[in-house]
C-alpha positions in Angstrom: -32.6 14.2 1.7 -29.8 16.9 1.7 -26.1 14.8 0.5 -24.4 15.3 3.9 -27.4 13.4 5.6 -26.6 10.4 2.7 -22.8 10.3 2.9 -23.1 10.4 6.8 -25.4 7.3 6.1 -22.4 5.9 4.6 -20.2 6.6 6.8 -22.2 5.3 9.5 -22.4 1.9 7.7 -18.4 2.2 7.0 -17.6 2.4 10.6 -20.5 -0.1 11.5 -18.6 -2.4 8.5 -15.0 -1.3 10.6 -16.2 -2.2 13.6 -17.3 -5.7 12.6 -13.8 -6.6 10.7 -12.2 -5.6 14.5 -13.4 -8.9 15.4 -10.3 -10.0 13.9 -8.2 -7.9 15.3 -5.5 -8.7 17.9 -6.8 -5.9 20.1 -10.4 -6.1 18.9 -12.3 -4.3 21.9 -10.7 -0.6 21.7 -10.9 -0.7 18.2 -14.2 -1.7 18.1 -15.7 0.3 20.7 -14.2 3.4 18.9 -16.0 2.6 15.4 -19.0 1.6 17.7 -18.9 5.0 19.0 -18.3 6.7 15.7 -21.0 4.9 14.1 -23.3 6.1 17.0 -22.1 9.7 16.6 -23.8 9.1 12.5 -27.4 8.2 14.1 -26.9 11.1 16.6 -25.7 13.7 14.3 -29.1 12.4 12.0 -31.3 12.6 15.0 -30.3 15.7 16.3 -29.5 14.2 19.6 -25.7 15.5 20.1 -24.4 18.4 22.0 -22.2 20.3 20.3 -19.4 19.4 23.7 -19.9 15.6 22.4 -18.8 16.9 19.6 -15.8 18.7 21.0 -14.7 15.6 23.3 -14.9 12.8 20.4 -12.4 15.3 18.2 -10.1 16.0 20.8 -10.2 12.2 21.9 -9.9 10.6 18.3 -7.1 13.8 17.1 -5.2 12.7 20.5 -4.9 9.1 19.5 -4.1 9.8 16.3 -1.5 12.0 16.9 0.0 9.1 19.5 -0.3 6.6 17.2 0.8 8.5 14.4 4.7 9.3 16.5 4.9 4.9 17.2 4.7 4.4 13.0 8.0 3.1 12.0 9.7 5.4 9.2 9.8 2.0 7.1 5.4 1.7 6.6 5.2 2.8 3.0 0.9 3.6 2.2 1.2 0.5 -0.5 2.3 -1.8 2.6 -1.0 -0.4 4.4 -3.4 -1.1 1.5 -1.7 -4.2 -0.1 -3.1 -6.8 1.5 -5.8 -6.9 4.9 -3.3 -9.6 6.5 -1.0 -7.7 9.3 2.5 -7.6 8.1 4.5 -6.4 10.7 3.4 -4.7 14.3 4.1 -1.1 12.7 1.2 -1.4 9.7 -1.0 -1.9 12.3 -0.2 1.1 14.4 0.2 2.9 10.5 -3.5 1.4 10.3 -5.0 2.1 13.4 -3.9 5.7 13.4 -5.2 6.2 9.9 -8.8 4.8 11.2 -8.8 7.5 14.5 -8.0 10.3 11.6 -11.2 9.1 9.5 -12.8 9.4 13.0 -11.8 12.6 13.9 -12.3 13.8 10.6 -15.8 13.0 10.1 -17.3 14.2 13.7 -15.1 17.2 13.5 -17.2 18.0 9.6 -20.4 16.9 11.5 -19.5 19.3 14.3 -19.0 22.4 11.7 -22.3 21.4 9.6 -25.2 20.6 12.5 -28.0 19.3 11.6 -30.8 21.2 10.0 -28.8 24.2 9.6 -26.9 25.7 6.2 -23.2 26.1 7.1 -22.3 29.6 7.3 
């Protein structure tokens, strides 16, 4: 087992392990949904079952939310008021949080996207 197929197994458990502490969310569904849908892009990548367009629409999807939610963060959320606690303190470490979780997103399929399965990268 080549490491990019385990750490994609652990990512695929870290977005299964996000989408399950959505529940708790105030806006669970969107949030979980999207980690749903990350986690399936893990088991796709593994099986070989994406298309490399997939690929393409779940970057520009998750890089687009980002990217909105990323211009709502208040100039005031510090990274220490993100990772201090898991309680919400204000409406604006959310968004800070939620932004930060789309850029994991987008992050991860866009390295699955440039390292496909069963081939070496170039």
């Amino acid at each position: 087992m080549t490491p990019m197929r385990i750490v994609n197994g652990l990512m695929g458990l870290a977005f299964i392990a996000s989408l399950l502490l959505q529940l708790n969310d105030p806006d669970p569904w969107f949030w979980a949904a999207a980690y749903g849908i990350a986690a399936g892009t893990c088991v796709a990548w593994e099986r070989k079952w994406l298309a490399p367009i997939i690929h393409t629409a779940l970057i520009a999807i998750s890089t687009s939310v980002a990217i909105w939610l990323v211009i709502q963060v208040p100039s005031d959320v510090s990274i220490e008021s993100m990772t201090s606690t898991w309680t919400m303190k204000n409406p604006g470490v959310e968004v800070a949080r939620e932004a930060a979780g789309s850029t994991i997103i987008a992050m991860w399929v866009l390295l699955l996207r440039c390292f496909p399965r069963g081939e070496r990268p170039h």
